[in-house]
C-alpha positions as CSV (number, residue, x, y, z in Angstrom):
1,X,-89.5,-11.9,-36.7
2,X,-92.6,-11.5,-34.5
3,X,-95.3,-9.1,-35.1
4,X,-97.2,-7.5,-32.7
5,X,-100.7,-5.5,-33.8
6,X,-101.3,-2.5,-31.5
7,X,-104.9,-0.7,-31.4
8,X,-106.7,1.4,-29.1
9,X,-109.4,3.3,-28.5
10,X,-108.2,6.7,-27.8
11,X,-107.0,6.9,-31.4
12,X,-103.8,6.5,-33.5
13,X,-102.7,10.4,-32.6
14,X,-102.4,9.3,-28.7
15,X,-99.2,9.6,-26.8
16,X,-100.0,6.6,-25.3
17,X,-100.0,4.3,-28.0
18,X,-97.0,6.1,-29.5
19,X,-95.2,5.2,-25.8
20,X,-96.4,1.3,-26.3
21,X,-95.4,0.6,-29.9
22,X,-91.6,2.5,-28.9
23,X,-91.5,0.1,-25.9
24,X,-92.6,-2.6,-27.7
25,X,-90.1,-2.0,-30.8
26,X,-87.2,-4.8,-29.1
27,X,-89.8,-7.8,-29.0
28,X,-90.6,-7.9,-32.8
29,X,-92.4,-5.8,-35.6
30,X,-94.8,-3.1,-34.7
31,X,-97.8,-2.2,-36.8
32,X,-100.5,0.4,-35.3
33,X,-104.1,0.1,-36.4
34,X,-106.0,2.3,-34.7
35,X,-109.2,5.0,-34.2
36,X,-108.9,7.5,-37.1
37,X,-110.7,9.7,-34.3
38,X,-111.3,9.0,-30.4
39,X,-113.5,5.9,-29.9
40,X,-114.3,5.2,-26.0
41,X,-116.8,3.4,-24.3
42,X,-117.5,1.9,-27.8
43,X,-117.4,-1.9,-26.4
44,X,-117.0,-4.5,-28.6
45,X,-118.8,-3.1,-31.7
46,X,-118.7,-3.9,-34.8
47,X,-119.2,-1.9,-37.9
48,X,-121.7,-3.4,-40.1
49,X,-123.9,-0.8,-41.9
50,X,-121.4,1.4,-43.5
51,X,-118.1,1.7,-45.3
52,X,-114.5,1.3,-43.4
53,X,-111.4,3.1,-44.7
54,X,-108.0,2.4,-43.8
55,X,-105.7,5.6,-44.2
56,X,-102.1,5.0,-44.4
57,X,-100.3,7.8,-42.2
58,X,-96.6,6.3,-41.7
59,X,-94.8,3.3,-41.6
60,X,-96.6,0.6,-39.9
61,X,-99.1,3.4,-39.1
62,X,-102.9,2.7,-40.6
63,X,-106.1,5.0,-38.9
64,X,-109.3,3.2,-39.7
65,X,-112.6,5.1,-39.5
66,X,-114.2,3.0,-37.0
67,X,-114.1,0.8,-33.5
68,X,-110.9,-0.8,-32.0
69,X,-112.9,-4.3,-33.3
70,X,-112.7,-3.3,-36.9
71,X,-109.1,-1.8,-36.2
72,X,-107.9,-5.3,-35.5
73,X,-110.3,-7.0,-37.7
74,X,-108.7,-4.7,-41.0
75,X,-105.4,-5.3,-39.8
76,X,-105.7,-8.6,-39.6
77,X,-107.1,-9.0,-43.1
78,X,-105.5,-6.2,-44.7
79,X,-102.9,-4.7,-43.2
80,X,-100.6,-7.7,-42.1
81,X,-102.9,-10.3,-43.7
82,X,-102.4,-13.1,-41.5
83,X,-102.2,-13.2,-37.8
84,X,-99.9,-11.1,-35.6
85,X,-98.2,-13.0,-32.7
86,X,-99.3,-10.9,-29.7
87,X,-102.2,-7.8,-29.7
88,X,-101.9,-5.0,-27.4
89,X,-104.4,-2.3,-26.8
90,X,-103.9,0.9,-25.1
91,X,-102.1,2.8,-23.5
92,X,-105.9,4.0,-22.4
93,X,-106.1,7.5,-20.3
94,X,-108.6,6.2,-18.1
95,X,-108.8,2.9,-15.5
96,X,-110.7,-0.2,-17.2
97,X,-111.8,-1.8,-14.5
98,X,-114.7,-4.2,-13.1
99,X,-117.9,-4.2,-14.4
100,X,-116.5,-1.2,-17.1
101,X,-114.6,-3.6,-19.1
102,X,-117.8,-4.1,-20.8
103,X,-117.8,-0.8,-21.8
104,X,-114.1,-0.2,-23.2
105,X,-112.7,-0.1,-26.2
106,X,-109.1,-0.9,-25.2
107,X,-110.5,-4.5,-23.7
108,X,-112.8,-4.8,-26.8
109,X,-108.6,-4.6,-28.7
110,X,-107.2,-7.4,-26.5
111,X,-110.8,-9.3,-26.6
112,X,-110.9,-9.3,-30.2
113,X,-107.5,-10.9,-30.5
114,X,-108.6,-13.8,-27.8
115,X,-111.2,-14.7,-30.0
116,X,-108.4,-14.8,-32.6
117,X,-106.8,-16.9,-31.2
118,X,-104.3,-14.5,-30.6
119,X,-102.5,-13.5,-27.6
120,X,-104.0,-10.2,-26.1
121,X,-103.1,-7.6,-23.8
122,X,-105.4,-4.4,-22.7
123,X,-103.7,-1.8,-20.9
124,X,-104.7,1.4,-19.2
125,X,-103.3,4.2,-16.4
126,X,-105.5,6.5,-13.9
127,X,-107.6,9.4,-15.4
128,X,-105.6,12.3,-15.0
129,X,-106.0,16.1,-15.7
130,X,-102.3,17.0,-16.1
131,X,-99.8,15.6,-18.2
132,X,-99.7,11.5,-18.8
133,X,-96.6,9.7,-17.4
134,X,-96.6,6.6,-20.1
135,X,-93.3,5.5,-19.1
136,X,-94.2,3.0,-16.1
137,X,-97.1,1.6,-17.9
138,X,-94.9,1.1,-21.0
139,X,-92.2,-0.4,-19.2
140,X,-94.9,-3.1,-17.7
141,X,-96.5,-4.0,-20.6
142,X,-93.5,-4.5,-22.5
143,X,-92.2,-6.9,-19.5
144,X,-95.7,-8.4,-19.7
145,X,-95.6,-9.2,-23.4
146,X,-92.6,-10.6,-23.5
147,X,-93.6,-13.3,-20.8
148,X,-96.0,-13.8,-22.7
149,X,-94.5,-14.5,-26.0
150,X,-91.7,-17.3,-24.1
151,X,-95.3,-18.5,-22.3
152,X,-98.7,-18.1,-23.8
153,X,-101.8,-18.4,-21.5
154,X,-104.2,-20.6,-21.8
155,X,-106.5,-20.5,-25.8
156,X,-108.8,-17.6,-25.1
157,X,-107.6,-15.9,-22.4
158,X,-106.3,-12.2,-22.5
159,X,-104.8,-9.9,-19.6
160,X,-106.2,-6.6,-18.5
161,X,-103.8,-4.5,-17.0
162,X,-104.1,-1.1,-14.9
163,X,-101.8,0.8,-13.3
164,X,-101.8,3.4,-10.3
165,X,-100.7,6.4,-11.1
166,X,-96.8,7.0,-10.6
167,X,-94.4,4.2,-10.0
168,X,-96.6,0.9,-8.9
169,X,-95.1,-1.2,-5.6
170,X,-96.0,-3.8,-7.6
171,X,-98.1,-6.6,-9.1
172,X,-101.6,-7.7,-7.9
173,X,-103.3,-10.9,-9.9
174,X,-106.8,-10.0,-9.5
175,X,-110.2,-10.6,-10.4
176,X,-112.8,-7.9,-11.2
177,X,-114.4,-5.6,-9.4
178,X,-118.2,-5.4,-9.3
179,X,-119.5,-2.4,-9.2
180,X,-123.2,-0.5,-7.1
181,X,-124.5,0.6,-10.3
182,X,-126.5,3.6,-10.8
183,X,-127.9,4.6,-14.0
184,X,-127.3,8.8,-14.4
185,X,-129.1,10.4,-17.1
186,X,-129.2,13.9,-17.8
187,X,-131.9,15.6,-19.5
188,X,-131.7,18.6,-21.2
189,X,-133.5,20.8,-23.8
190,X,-132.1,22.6,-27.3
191,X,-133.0,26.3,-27.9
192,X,-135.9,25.0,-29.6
193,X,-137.2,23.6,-26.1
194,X,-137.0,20.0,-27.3
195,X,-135.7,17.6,-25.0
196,X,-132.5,15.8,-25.2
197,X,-130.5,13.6,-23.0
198,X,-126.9,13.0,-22.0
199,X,-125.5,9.6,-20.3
200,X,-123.1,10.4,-17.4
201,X,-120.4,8.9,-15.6
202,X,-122.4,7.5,-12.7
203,X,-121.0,7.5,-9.4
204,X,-121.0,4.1,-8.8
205,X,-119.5,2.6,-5.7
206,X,-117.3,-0.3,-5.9
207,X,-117.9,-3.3,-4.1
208,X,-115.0,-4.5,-1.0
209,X,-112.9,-7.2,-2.2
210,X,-109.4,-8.1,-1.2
211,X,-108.8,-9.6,-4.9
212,X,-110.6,-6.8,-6.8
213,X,-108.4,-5.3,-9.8
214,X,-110.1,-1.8,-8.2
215,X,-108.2,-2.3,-4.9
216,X,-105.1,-2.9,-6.7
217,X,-104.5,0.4,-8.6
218,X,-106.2,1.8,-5.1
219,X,-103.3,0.3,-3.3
220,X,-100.3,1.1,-5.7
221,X,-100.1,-2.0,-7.2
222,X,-100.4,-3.3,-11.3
223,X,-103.3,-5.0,-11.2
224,X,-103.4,-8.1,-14.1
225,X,-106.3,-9.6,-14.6
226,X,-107.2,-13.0,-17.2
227,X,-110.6,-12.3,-18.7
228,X,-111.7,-14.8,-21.5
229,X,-115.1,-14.0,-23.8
230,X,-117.2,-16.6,-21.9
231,X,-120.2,-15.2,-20.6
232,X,-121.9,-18.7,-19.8
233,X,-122.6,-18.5,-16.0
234,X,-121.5,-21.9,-15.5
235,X,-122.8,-21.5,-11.7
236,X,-126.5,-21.1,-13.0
237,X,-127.1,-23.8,-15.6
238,X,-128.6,-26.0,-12.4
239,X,-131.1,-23.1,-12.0
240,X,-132.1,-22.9,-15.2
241,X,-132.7,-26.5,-16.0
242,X,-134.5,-26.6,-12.6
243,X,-136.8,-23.6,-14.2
244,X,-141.0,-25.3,-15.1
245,X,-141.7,-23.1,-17.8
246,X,-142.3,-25.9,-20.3
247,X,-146.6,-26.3,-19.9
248,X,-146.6,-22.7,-19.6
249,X,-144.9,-22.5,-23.3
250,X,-147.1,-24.9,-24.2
251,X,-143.8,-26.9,-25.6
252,X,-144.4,-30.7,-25.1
């Protein structure tokens, strides 16, 4: 039977990773690793300079007390001790799109399992203030995952995948959006009158393009992107042998 690892970064107690390991169920063995406690915006980190724990709460259920990268990394290890066959993160209550899928912990999930060697998938719906509707989400992922179990992309290559809210038209392949960006800092001062400060949400404007993964969910549609974790920009290594910096290093 095939195993499928599922992690986010809103933690294990979210509805929507509860909605993505039920959905999942029919294409093999589900075991959630996940957030003992919400861990957003967390990137790709990696816990180095303390202690993990792995807490078991159910059946294929395991909280760790750290970053959806040591969720999968534990599991891996410890908890199924071998490779799954496909690694989903989400469902995340939030877009993770453009530029921000640096910042996210749900891509960090499907990122990690790409550099696995794994198949990956990262999945996430529009912000919302009311209730969450999982069910479309679910329903696309699961259709996703199985195509991609019957045919794997290419080695190190994972999908991001948002949705609209409500029922999408469709599906978009797209690349990512870039955003205007803006850095918003607040600062602030304790009841002692010593200053501290508070990152914010920037309002960033996105960038027009036809392709983005940003007009997609903007227009109704899934938007799936491939991402791989190559940061080389290949379009800049003429530029950068062409640099003379040489004499002034004094290197010979």
């Amino acid at each position: 039977m095939r195993r499928i690892l599922v992690t986010n970064d809103d933690g294990y107690r979210s509805d929507g990773i509860r909605a993505l390991a039920d959905v999942l169920a029919p294409l093999g063995e589900v075991t959630i690793v996940a957030p003992i406690q919400e861990a957003s915006a967390v990137g790709h980190g990696l816990t180095l300079r303390q202690p993990l724990r792995i807490d078991v709460i159910a059946e294929r259920i395991y909280a760790v007390d750290g970053t959806p990268t040591d969720c999968v990394n534990l599991a891996v290890t410890h908890v199924l001790k071998g490779l799954p066959d496909l690694i989903v993160s989400g469902i995340n209550k939030g877009w993770s799109l453009g530029d921000d899928v640096t910042y996210s912990g749900t891509v960090a999930g499907a990122l990690e399992a790409a550099l696995l060697g794994v198949p990956g998938i990262a999945v996430s719906v529009r912000a919302t203030r009311g209730p969450y509707d999982f069910g479309p989400a679910a329903q696309v992922t699961a259709a996703v995952a199985d195509a991609i179990l019957r045919a794997p992309l290419p080695p190190r290559t994972f999908l991001n995948i948002n949705l609209p809210k409500g029922q999408p038209k469709g599906y978009r392949v797209t690349v990512r959006a870039k955003r205007n960006h803006v850095t918003s800092v607040a600062e602030r001062h304790d009841p002692k009158g010593r200053p501290y400060y508070w990152i914010e949400e920037g309002e960033d404007e996105w960038l027009p393009h036809d392709r983005s993964d940003y007009q997609a969910v903007r227009d109704g549609y899934v938007s799936l992107t491939p991402l791989h974790p190559d940061l080389t920009a290949h379009h800049a290594l003429a530029a950068v042998e062409g640099l003379s910096f040489e004499k002034e290093a004094g290197v010979r």
